[in-house]
N, C-alpha and C positions, 0 to 999 in steps of 0.2 A: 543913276547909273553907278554899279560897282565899282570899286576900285579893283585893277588888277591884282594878284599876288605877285608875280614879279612885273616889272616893266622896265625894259632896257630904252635907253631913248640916245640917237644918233651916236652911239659907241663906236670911239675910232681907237687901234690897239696898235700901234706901231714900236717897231724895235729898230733901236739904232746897229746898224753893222758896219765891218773894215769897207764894204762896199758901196754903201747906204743905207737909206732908212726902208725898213719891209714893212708895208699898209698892211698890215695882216687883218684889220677889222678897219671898214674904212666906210663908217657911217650908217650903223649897224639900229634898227630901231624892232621891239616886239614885245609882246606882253602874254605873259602865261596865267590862265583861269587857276584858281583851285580847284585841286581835283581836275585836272585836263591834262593830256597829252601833249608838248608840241614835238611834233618831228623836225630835226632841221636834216636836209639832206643837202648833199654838196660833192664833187669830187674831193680826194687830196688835194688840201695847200686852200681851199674857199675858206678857211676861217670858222668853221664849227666850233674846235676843240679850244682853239686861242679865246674865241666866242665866252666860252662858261668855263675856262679857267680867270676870266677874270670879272664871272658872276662871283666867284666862290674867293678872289681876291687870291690867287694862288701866280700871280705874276713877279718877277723881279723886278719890284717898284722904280727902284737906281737904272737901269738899263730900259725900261720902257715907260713911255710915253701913253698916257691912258685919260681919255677926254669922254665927257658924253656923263650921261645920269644909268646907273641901275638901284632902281628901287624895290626893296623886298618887305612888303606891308608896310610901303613910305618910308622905309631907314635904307637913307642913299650908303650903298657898299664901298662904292670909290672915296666916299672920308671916313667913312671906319677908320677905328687907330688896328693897327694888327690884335688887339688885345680883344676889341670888341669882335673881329673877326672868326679869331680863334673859337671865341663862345658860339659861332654861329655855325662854324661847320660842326658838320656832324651831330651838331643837336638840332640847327633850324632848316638847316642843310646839308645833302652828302652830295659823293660821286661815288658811281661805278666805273672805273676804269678798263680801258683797253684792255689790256695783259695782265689777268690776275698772276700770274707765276711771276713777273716783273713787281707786280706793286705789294706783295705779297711779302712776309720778310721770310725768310729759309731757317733763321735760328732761333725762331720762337713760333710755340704750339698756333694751329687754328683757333685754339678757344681762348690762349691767352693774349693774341692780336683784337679778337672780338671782347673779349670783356677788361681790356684796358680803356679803350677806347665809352666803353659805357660808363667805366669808371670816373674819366678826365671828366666827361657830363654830368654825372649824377653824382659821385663822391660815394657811390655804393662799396657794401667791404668787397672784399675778397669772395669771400662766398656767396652773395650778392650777385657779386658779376658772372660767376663762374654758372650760377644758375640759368642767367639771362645768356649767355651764351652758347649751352644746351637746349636751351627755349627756341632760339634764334635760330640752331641747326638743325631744328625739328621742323621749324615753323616752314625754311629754305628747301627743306625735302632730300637734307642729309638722313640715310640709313643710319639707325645704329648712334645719335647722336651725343648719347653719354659716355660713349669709348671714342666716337672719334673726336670730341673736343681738345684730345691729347696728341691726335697727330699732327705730324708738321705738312706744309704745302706740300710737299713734294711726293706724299704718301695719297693724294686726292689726284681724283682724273682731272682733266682740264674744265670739263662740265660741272664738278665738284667745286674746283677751285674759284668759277664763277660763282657759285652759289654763296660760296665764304664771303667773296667780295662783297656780295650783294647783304649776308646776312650783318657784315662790318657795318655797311651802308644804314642800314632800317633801324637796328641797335637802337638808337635811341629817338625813335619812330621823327626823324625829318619829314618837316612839310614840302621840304622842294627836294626833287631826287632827280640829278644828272647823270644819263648811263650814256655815255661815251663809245659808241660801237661796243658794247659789252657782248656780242654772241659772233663777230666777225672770225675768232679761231675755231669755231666750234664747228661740228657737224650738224646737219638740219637736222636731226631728231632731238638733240640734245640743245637746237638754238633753239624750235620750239616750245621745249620744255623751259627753258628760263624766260621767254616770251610770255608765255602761259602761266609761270609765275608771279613775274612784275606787272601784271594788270590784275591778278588776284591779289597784290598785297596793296594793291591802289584800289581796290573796290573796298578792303576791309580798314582803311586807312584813311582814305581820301587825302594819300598823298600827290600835289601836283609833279609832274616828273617830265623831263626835257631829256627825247631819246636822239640823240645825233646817229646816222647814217648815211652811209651813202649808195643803202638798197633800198628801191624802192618796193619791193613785194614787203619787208620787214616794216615798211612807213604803213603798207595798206590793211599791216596786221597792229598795229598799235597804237597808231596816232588819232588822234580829235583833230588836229589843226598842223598845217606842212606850212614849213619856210624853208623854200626852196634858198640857197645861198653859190655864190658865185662872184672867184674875186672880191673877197671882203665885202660883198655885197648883200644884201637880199632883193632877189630880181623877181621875185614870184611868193606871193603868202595868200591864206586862205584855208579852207575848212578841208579832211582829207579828200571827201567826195568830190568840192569843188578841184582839187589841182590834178588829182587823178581820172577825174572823167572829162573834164572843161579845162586842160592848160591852157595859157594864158600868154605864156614866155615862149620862146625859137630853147632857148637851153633847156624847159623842161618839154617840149617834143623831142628836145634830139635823147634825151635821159631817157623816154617813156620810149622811144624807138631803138634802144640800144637794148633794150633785158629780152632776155627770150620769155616767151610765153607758149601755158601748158597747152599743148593739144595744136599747137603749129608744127607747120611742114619744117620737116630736117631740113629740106633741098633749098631753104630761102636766107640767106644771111639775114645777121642782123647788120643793123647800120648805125657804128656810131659816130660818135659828132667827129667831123674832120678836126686836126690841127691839136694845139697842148693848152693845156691851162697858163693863163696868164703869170708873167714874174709881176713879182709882188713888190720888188725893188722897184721897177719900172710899168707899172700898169698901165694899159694900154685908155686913151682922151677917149672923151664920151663915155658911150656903153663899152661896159668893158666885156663886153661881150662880140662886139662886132668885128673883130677879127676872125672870128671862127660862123658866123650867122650867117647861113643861105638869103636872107630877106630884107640885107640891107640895100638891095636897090628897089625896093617897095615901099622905102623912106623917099618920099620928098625933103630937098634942100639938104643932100649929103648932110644929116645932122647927128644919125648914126655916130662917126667918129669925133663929133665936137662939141656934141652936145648932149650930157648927160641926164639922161632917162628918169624923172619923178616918180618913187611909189608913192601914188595916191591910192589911198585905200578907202572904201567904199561899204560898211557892217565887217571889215577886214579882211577884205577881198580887193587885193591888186595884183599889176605885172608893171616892173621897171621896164617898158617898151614904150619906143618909135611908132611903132604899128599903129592904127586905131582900132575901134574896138570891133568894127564893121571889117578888118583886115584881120584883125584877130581871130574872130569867130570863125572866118569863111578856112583858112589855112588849117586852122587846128581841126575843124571836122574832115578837111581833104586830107588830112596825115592819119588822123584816126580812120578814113577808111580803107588807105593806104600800107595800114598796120598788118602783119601776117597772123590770122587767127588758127 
């Protein structure tokens, strides 16, 4: 059996505060193929982003608290010195980030943010980079690439600005590529189009890439493999077919029963999960989900709230539930035919 490319194993990410400590990753395990997809989806505040900022070692070491192994072709990242770090983003490693116009800097060129960056890696001259930088914006599906290497962010539409990001990102062709909700400000023709992108430069690459969201129509257009997350948890993982046609978890029916779906009646709402995401300060015994779960009196021996839930996974298919698998099965095809088509 292969070794994974990456493998995160029981990652817990806590930050201390004036009020206490926030479990923001709280026992976190998964493993990414080369050349594979993973999706993680999650509300705000489940731990995605916390997740793979601290693949990428991008946390405030002094202020947080970080246990657990991530290993990247077996070089565990949590002992990295920052120096071995440094060498690995961006060459072994990138991100896409959220808000290109935020991570973007306003007083220097698109082409001189992209070919610094090739430079710190490669030691290429000036001219060097300046080429791979036009390359880069050619390759991204900027118009016009050798005039606009000279403008600044703020001269690029926000579909543009995503492009930069992503051509920053590829620059010195990383094997692991983190895109961070990168199409959430966009419009859908233009989230498309960057969609449509980043699995063409993963087909000409065979770069593995971990896309966090927290849409699932965006998970059923990109992903090989969904981890479902919840409360610094993962409550549900598996292949995308298996978690979008066979959930497994009460959190991902109430997910899959909250989005509208094309060619459904106006006249039916949708129904999303009662209640708020858990505090992170204080997360709720057991499943940390059963606060909010239709199905926990279908648990024998109140264990729901005292007893926390095993992902056992199974060729890498589990759900952190109470349920059995015979309670499982029967509930989730009653909700699926329940669904408004």
């Amino acid at each position: 059996m292969s070794t994974p490319f990456l493998s995160v194993r029981d990652l817990r990410v806590h930050f201390s505060t004036e009020d206490g400590t926030v479990k923001a990753v709280d026992g976190l395990s998964f493993e990414v193929e080369k050349g594979r997809t993973l999706g993680i989806v999650g509300e705000s505040g489940s731990g995605k982003s916390v997740t793979n900022l601290a693949v990428l070692g991008l946390h405030d070491r002094e202020h947080t608290a970080i246990d657990g192994e991530i290993l990247l072709e077996g070089q565990d990242l949590l002992t990295a010195t920052e120096r071995q770090l440094e060498r690995l983003r961006g060459n072994k490693m990138a991100m896409i980030f959220q808000d290109a116009l935020a991570s973007l800097s306003p007083y220097h060129t698109i082409g001189r943010q992209i070919s610094e960056t090739y430079r710190k890696h490669t030691g290429a001259s000036r001219k060097e980079a300046r080429d791979r930088a036009v390359e880069m914006l050619k390759r991204v599906g900027i118009p016009q690439p050798d005039l606009r290497v000279d403008d600044y962010p703020h001269q690029f539409s926000g579909g543009m600005r995503q492009r930069a990001m992503i051509a920053i990102a590829l620059v010195c062709d990383p094997e692991l590529l983190i895109a961070d909700e990168p199409t959430t400000a966009l419009d859908v023709t233009v989230q498309a189009q960057i969609l449509d992108l980043l699995k063409d430069l993963q087909q000409e690459t065979g770069t593995s890439i971990i896309f966090i969201t927290h849409d699932l129509g965006v998970i059923a257009d990109v992903a090989d493999d969904v981890l479902v997350m919840y409360g610094g948890r993962c409550v549900e993982r598996g292949t995308k077919a298996e978690v979008l046609t066979e959930p497994q978890h009460p959190y991902t029916w109430g997910l899959l029963r909250s989005m509208p779906r094309l060619g459904s009646r106006v006249d039916i709402p949708l129904s999303p999960i009662p209640g708020t995401p858990p505090s992170l300060l204080n997360p709720p015994t057991g499943c940390c989900f059963h606060p909010r779960c239709a199905f926990t009196d279908q648990v024998s021996g109140a264990r729901c709230p005292t007893e926390r839930p095993a992902l056992e996974l199974a060729d890498g298919r589990g759900a952190a539930c109470h349920l059995t698998d015979g309670q499982r099965t029967e509930f989730a095809a009653d909700l699926a035919g329940s669904r408004p088509h």
